[in-house]
DODRENVO-51774 format. One record per residue: residue in one letter; residue number from 1; y negated, z, x negated of N, C-alpha, C in turn. Coordinates in nm, 2 decimals. Layout:
BEGIN
<node res="A" n="NUM" n_c2="Y" n_c3="Z" n_c1="X" ca_c2="Y" ca_c3="Z" ca_c1="X" c_c2="Y" c_c3="Z" c_c1="X"/>
...
//
This chain:
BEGIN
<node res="X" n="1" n_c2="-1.00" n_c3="-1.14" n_c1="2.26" ca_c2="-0.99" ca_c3="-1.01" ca_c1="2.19" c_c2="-0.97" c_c3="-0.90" c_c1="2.30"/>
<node res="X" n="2" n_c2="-0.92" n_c3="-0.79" n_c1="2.25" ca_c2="-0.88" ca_c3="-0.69" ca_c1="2.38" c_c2="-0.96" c_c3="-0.60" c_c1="2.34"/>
<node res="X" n="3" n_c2="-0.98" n_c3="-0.53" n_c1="2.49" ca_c2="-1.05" ca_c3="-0.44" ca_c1="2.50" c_c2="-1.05" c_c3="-0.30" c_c1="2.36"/>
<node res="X" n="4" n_c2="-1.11" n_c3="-0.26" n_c1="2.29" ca_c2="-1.06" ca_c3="-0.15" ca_c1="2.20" c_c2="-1.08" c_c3="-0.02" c_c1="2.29"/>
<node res="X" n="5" n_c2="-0.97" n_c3="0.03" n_c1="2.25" ca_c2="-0.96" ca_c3="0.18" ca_c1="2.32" c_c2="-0.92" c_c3="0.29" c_c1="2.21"/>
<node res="X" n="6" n_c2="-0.96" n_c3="0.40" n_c1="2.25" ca_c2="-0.89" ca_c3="0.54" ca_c1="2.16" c_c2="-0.80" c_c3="0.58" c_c1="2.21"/>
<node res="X" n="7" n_c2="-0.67" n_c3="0.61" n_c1="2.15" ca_c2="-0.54" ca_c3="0.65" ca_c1="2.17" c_c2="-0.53" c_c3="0.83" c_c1="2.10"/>
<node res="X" n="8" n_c2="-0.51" n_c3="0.93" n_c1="2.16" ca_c2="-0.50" ca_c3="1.04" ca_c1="2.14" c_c2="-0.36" c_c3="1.14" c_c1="2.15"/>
<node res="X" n="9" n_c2="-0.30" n_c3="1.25" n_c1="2.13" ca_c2="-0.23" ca_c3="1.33" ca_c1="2.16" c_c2="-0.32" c_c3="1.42" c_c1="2.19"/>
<node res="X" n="10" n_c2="-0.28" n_c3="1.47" n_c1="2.30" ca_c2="-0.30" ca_c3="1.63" ca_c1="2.37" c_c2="-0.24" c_c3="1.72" c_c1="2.28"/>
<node res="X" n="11" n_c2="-0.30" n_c3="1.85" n_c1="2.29" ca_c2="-0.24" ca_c3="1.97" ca_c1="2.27" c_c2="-0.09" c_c3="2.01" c_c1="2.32"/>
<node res="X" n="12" n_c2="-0.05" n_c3="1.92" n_c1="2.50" ca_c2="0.06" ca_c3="1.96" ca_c1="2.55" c_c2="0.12" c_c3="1.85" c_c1="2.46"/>
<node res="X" n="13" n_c2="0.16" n_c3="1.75" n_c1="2.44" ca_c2="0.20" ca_c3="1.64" ca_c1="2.38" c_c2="0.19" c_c3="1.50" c_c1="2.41"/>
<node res="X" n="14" n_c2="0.08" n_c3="1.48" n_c1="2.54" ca_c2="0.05" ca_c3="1.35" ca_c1="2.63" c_c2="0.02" c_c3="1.25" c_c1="2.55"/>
<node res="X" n="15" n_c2="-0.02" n_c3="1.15" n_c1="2.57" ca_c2="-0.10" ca_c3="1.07" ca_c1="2.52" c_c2="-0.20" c_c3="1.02" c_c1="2.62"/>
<node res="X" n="16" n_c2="-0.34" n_c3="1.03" n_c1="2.58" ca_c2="-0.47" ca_c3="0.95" ca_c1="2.68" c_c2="-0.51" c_c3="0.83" c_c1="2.57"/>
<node res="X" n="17" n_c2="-0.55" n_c3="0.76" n_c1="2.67" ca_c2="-0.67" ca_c3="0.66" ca_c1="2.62" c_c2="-0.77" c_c3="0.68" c_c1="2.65"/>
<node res="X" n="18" n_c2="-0.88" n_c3="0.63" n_c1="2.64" ca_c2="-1.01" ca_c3="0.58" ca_c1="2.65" c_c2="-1.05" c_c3="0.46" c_c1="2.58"/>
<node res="X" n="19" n_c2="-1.11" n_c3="0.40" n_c1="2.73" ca_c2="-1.22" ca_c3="0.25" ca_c1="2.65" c_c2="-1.33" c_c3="0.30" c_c1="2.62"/>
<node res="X" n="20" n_c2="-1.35" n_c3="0.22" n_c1="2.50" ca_c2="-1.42" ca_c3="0.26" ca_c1="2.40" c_c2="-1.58" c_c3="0.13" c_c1="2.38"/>
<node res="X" n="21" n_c2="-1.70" n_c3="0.11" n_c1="2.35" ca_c2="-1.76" ca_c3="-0.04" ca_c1="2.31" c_c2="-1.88" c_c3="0.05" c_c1="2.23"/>
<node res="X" n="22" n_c2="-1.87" n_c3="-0.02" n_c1="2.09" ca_c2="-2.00" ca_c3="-0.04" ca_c1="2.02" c_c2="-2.02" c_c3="-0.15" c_c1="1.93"/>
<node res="X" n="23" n_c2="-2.11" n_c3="-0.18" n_c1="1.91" ca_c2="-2.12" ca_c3="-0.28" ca_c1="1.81" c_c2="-2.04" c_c3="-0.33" c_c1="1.67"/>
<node res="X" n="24" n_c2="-2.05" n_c3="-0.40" n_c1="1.62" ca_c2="-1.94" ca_c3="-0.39" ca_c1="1.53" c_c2="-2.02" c_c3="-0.26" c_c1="1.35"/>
<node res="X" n="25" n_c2="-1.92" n_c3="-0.23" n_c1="1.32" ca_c2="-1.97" ca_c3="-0.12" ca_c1="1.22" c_c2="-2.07" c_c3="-0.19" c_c1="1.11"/>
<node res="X" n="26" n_c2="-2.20" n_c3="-0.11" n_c1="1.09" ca_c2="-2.29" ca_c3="-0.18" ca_c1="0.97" c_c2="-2.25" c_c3="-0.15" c_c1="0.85"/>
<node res="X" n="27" n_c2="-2.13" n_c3="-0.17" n_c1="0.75" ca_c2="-2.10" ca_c3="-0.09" ca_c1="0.67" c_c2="-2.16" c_c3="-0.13" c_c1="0.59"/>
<node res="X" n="28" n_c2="-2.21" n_c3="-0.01" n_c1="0.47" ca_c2="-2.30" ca_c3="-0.08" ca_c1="0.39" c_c2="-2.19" c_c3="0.02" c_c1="0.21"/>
<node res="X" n="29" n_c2="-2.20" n_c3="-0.06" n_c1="0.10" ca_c2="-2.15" ca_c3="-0.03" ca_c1="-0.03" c_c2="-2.18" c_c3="0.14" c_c1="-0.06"/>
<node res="X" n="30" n_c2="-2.10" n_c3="0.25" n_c1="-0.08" ca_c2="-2.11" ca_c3="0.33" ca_c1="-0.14" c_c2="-2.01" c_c3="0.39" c_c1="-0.29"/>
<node res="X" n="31" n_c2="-2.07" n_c3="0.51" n_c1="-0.31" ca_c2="-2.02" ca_c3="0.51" ca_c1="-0.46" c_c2="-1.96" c_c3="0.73" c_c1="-0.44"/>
<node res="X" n="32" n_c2="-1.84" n_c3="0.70" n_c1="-0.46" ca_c2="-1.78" ca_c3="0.85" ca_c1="-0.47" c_c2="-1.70" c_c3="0.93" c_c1="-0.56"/>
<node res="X" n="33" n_c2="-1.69" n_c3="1.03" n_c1="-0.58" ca_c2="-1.64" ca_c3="1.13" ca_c1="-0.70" c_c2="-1.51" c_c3="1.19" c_c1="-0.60"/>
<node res="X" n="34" n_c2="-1.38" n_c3="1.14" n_c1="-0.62" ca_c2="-1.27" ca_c3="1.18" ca_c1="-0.56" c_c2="-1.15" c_c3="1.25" c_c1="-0.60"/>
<node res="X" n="35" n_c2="-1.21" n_c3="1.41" n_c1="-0.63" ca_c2="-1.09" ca_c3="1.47" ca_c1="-0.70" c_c2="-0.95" c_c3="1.47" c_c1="-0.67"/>
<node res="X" n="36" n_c2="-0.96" n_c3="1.46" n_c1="-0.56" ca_c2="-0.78" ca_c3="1.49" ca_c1="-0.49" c_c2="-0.83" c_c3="1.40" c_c1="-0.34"/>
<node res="X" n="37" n_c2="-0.70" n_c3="1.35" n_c1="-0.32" ca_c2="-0.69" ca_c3="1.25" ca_c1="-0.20" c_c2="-0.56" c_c3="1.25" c_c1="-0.13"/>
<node res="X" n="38" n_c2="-0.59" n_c3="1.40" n_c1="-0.06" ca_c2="-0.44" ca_c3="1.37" ca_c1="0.04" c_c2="-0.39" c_c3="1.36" c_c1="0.16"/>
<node res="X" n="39" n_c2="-0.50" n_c3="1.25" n_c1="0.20" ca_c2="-0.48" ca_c3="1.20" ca_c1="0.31" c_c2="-0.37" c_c3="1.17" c_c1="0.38"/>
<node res="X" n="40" n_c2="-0.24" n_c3="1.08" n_c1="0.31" ca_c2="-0.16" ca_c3="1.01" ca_c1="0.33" c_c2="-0.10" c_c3="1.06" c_c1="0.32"/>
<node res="X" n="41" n_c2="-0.07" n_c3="1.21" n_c1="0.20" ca_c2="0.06" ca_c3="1.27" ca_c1="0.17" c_c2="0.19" c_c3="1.30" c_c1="0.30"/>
<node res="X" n="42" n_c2="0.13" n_c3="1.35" n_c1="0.44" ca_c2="0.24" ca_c3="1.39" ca_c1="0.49" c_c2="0.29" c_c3="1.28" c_c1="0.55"/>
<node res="X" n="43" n_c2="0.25" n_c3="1.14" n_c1="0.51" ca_c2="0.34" ca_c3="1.04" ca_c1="0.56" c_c2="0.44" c_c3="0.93" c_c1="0.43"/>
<node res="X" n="44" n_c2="0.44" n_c3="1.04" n_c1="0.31" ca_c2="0.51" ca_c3="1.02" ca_c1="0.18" c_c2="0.46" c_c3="0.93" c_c1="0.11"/>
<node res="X" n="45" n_c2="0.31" n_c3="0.91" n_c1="0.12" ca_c2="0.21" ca_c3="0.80" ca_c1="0.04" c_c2="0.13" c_c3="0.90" c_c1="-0.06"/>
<node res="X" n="46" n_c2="0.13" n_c3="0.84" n_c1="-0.19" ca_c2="0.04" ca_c3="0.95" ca_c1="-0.30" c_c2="-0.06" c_c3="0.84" c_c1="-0.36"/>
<node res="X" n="47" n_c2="-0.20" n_c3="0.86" n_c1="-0.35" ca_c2="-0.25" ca_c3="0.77" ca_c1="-0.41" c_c2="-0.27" c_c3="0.84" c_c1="-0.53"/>
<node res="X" n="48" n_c2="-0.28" n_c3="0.76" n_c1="-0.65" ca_c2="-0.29" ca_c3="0.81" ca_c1="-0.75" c_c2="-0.42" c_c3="0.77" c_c1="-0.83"/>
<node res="X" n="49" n_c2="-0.50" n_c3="0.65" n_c1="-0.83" ca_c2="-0.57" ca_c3="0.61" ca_c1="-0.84" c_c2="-0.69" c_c3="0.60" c_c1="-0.73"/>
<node res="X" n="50" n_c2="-0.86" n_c3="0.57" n_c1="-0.76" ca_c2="-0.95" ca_c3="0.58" ca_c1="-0.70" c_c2="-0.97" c_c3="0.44" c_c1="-0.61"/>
<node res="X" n="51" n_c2="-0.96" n_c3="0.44" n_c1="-0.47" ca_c2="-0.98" ca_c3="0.33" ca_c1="-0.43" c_c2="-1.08" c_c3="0.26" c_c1="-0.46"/>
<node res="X" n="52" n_c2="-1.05" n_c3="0.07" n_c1="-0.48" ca_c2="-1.13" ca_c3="-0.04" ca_c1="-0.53" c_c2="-1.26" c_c3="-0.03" c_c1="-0.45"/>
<node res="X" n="53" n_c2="-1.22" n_c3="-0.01" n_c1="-0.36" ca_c2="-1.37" ca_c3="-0.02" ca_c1="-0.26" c_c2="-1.37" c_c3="0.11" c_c1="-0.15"/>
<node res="X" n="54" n_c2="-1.52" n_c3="0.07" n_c1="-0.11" ca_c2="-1.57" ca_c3="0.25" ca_c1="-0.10" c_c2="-1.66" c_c3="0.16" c_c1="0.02"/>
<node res="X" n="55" n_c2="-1.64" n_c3="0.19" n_c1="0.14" ca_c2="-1.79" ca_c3="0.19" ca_c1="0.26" c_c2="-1.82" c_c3="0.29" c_c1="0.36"/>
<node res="X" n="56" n_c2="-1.90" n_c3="0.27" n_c1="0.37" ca_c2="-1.93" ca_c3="0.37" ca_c1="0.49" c_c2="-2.06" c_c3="0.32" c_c1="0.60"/>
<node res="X" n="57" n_c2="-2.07" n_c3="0.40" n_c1="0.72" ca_c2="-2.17" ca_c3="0.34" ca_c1="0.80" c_c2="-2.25" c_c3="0.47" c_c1="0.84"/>
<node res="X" n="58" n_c2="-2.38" n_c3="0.45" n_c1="0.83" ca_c2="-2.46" ca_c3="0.60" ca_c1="0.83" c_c2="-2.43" c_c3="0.67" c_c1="0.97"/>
<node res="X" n="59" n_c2="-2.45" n_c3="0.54" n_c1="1.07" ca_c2="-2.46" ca_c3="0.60" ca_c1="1.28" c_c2="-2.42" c_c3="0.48" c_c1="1.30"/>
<node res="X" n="60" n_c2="-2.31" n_c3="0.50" n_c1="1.45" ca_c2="-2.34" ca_c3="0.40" ca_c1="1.49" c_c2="-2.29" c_c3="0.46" c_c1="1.67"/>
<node res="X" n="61" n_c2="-2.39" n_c3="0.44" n_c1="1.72" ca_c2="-2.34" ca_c3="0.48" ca_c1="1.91" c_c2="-2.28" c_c3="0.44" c_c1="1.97"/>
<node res="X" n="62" n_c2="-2.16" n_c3="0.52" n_c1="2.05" ca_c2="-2.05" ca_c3="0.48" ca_c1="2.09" c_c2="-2.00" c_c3="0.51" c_c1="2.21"/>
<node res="X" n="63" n_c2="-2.01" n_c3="0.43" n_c1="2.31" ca_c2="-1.97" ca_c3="0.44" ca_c1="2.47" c_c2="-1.83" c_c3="0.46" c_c1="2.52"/>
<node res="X" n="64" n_c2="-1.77" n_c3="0.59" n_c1="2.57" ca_c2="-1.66" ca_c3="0.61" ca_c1="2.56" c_c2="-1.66" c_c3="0.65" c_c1="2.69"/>
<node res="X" n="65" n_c2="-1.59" n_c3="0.62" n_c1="2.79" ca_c2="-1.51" ca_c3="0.61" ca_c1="2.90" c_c2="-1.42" c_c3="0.75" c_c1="2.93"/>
<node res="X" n="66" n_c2="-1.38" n_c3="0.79" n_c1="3.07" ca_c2="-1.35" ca_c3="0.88" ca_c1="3.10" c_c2="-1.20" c_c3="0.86" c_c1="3.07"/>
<node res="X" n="67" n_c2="-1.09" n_c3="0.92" n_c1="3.02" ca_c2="-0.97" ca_c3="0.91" ca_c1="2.94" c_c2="-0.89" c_c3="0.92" c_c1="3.04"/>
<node res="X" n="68" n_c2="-0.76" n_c3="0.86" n_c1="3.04" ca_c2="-0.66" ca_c3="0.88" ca_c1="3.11" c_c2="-0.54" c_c3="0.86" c_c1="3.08"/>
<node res="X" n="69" n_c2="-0.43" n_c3="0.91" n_c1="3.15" ca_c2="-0.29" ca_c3="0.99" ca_c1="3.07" c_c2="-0.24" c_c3="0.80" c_c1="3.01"/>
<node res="X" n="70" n_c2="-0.19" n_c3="0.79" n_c1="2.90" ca_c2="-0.08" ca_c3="0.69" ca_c1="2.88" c_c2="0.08" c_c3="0.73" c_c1="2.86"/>
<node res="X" n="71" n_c2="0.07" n_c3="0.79" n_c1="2.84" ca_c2="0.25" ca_c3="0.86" ca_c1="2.86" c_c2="0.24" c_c3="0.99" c_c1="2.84"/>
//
């Protein structure tokens, strides 16, 4: 498995990484009230319906490394 890192844009328009390590996510079943969902819209996705499944994870701590330019 490879290392998981976070991929970012700068404000100028760079890209950084950072390695990233925590445990794997404790997700546990939740339940939500979703008036509008437009997450996706500016990539021409409209959900129109409530998604089938719902998780979330309360905390989880996360060791992130000092970033550096990737292009």
């Amino acid at each position: 498995m490879a290392d998981p890192r976070l991929y970012a844009k700068a404000p100028d328009g760079s890209i950084w990484r950072n390695d990233v390590h925590h445990h794997p996510w404790p997700l546990q079943s939740a339940v939500a009230s979703i008036e509008r969902n437009t997450l996706l819209e500016t990539h021409g996705i409209v959900l129109r319906e409530p998604p089938t499944h719902l998780h979330f994870a309360r905390r989880l701590d996360v060791v992130v490394w000092n970033g550096e330019r990737a292009a």
